[in-house]
BALUMKE-890739 format. One record per residue: residue in one letter; x, y, z of N, C-alpha, C, O, CB in turn. Coordinates in steps of 0.2 Angstrom, whole numbers, plus 5000, padded with zeros to 4 digits. Atoms other than C-alpha are relative to their C-alpha. Glycine has a CB too. Layout:
AXYZXYZXYZXYZXYZ/...
//
This chain:
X499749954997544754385533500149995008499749955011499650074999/X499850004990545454405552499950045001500250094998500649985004/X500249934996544554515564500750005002501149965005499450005005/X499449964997545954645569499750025005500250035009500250054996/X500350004992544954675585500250085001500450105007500549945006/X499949935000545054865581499450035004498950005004500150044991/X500550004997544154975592499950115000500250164999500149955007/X500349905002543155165592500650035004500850015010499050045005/X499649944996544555305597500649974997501050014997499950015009/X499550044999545955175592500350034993500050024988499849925002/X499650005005547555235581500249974998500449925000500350025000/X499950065003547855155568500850014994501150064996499149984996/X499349975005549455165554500149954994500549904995500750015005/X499950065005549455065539500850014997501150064996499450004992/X499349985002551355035534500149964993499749924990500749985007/X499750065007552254955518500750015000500950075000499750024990/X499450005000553954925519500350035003500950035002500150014996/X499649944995554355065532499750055000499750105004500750014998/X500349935003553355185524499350005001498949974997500250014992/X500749984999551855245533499550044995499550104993500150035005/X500550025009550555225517499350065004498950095001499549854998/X500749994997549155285529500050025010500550005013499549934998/X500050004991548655325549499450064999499350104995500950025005/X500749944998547055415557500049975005500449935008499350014995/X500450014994545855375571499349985000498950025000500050045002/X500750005002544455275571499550045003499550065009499849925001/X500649964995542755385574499449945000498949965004499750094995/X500650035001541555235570500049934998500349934992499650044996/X499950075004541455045566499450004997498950044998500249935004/X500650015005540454985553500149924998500649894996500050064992/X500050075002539954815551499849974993499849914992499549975005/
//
């Protein structure tokens, strides 16, 4: 896996094909 370098507060949006699948707001990383 490749760190995505995502970070606390940071929007996020998973897409597939155009079509936003997902999206929120990280509150917390977890290792």
């Amino acid at each position: 896996q490749k760190p995505v370098g995502l970070h606390e507060g940071l929007r996020f949006a998973l897409r597939d094909g155009g079509k936003t699948i997902g999206a929120g707001v990280i509150s917390k990383i977890l290792d």
